[in-house]
C-alpha angles and dihedrals in degrees: 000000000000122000095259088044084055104043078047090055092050105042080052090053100051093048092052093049089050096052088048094045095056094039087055089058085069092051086046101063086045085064101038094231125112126276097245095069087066102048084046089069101040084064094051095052093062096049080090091071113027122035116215128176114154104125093177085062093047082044092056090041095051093050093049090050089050091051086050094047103046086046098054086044102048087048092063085041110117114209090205084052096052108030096086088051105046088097101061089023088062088038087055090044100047108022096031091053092053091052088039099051086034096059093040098052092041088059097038087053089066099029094047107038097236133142111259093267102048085052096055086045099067081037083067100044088065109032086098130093128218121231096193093058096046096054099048091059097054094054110177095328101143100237121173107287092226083059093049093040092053090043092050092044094042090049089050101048096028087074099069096052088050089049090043094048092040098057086031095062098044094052082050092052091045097041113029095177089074113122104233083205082070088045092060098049088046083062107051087045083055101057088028094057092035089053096045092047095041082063104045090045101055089042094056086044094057093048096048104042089053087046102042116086112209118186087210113056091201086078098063088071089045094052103049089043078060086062103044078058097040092051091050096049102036084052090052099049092057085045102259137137098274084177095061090037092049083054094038087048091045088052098042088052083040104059091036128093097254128169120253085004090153094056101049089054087056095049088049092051090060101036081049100061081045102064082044101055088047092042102060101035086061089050092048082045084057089052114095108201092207097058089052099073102057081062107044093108098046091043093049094045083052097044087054097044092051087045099042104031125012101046097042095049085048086054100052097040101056103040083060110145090012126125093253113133113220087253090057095039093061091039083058090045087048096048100062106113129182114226139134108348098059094052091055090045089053089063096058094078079049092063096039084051092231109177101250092037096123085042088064103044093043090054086040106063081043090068098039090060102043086055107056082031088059098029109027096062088043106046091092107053096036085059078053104060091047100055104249105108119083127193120294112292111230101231116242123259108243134173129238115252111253096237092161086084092075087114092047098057083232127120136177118245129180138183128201098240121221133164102280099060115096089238090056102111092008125123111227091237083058089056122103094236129169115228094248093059122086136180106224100185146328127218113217120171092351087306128129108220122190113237118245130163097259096045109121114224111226123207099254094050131130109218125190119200125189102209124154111267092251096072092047083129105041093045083054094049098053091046099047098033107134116239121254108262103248104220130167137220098259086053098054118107096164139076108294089240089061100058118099119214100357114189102202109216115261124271115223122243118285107236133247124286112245116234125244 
């Protein structure tokens, strides 16, 4: 087979592997498991025609997909979603990963066979959860948004502490002379430095990407991707989680007002599915079907250790003294999917050539599969039967940016309209507008309505305004401005010259002059 023959081969193999991957996500939601059972394997089917063992190469893959989907996952997190859930979420991520990695390693030292540190290390290796999975399982089932919301922010900070302890406990097992006081400085410098540059990149991102005028609008996605890169790696280089800085940088980029932001977010949630797709077909190529017999019985005791024991005492540990209800508390335990994560970390003994490195990996993915396989097709009825799960959410209308007005300087905003806002009530013609602002449409009940200059708007809209990009702010400030409180005279309690928009009562009529 000549080289052209070969490259031909291949381009032929990856898009077949594409097409069958996304087809598979349909199949996916029919059996209530995550997708990435399926594109395992995938993976593991076509081992029977291609061999393929370069775990540097999976490694570099599978850093590349968890940049991608943090990313992805960080942009559609909401700060006001998760503020009031960063206390148990980082309890979960720190604490609950030490119980987690502690009970687990405890139990694979024995069922394994393993000296105490390789069995905290793969205690470690799966002590993650996996966002992605998790969410795929849930659908459009209508959970208590505090549950998603800790489930979102734990799955998003939990990655950095299994990928702290991982590489921390095979230096330590490589190298025993290690001080574990250093260890635990190196930790808090890790989070510290992944915290401080996920800011400032995100920050920078934001400035640049509303400054910058690209003639093409398809390189606003690309170039915030670059950043999500550039904050992982530049993190790295200096020592710190790239993992935590790529998340803080997509929620900082996220919750700003940031040109084009819709259709960055677009372009993330494709090119999402498609590391995924890669990522876990490589890893299912990695797999080899005829090892995993010989560890059924150890894989499926862990997996039910992990299930049934770790993460729920982890849970419940450290959301000690924090207002979870028990229901909630076991919704949170049984959420806890393995995905992506754990499968790139077990291939970190297999790079540093331990000696039960492909033991690992091999138990690992076990685990990793059962679990999606047991929980994942019963997260949602299980919400269900405790009461957590509501009826099916209808997804909101919602318009396409109009990102062919790159040239023009122009963009499209909207802003979900309530009561308290000074346009609720308003018609548009009553509205103090510059000329170079338009209202291009408002979505009211599902409805599209055409803009004209008597339509009323209604608390509850969805109004979309083309403005130039200069007067991002002012445009803002006239659509989410707060209505003046109304308050009469016999209200007032105050000085008279305190009082805003005061409507005096109403005098009666003087009467009528009598005539002379």
């Amino acid at each position: 087979m000549d080289s052209t023959t070969l490259v031909n081969s291949l381009v032929l193999l990856m898009a077949g592997l594409l097409l069958v991957g996304v087809l598979t996500t349909k199949f996916s939601s029919r059996f209530g498991m995550p997708a990435l059972v399926l594109f395992i394997i995938v993976g593991m089917l076509i081992t029977r025609f291609v061999y393929f063992d370069n775990v540097l190469i999976t490694q570099i893959v599978g850093i590349l997909a968890l940049i991608v989907i943090l990313f992805e996952g960080g942009m559609q997190t909401k700060f006001d979603d998760i503020k009031p859930v960063i206390k148990p979420a980082l309890s979960l991520a720190t604490v609950g990963v030490l119980l987690t990695t502690f009970i687990v390693g405890v139990c694979a030292k024995y069922i394994l066979g393993v000296s105490w540190v390789e069995g905290f290390l793969f205690g470690a290796i799966v002590g993650s959860t996996d966002a992605a999975a998790v969410f795929s399982v849930l659908g459009g089932k209508n959970i208590k948004k505090r549950l998603t919301s800790t489930l979102e922010a734990e799955s998003g900070s939990n990655d950095p502490m299994a990928v702290f302890l991982t590489v921390s406990l095979i230096e330590y097992d490589q190298h025993p002379e290690a001080e574990i006081f250093q260890m635990i400085l190196s930790f808090f410098w890790e989070m510290g430095i992944g915290l401080v540059m996920g800011l400032l990149i995100g920050r920078l991102a934001v400035y640049v990407i509303n400054k910058i005028n690209f003639d093409s609008s398809g390189l606003y996605p690309v170039m915030a991707l670059g950043f999500a890169i550039l904050a992982y790696s530049a993190t790295s280089v200096i020592h710190g989680s790239g993992l935590l800085a790529v998340y803080v940088t997509a929620i900082v980029m996220g919750n700003s007002d940031l040109a084009y932001g819709r259709s960055i977010m677009h372009f993330n949630q494709g090119f999402g599915w498609m590391m995924q797709i890669v990522m876990f077909v490589l890893l299912g190529l990695l797999v080899f079907p005829s090892e995993l017999p010989g560890i059924v019985g150890e894989g499926l005791l862990l997996s039910l250790i992990l299930m049934l024991i770790a993460r729920p005492v982890g849970v419940f540990l450290s959301t000690l003294g924090m207002k979870y209800s028990f229901r909630e508390k076991l919704l949170i335990s049984w959420a806890g999917l393995r995905g992506a994560v754990p499968i790139v970390l077990a291939t970190y003994p297999m790079l540093a050539e331990m000696e039960h490195g492909r033991l690992f990996f091999n138990v690992v993915f076990f685990v990793v599969l059962t679990s999606a396989i047991i929980q994942g097709a019963t997260i949602s009825p299980f919400a269900g039967k405790l009461g957590l799960a509501g009826e099916i959410k209808p997804s909101n209308p919602s318009l396409l940016e109009l990102t062919a007005l790159g040239k023009a300087k122009s963009e499209i905003n909207h802003v979900d309209v309530n009561e308290t806002m000074a346009i609720a009530g308003k018609e548009i013609s009553e509205l103090d507008l510059p000329e170079d602002i338009l209202f291009t449409a408002i979505i009211r009940h599902e409805q599209i309505i055409a803009p004209r200059g008597n339509t009323r708007i209604e608390s509850g809209d969805t109004v979309y305004v083309l403005s130039p990009k200069a007067k991002r702010k002012q445009v803002k400030a006239i659509l989410t401005s707060p209505a003046l409180p109304v308050v009469h005279l016999n209200e007032v309690k105050q000085k008279p010259e305190e009082a805003t928009n005061i409507i005096p009562p109403k005098e009666p009529d003087d009467p009528p002059e009598k005539e002379t």
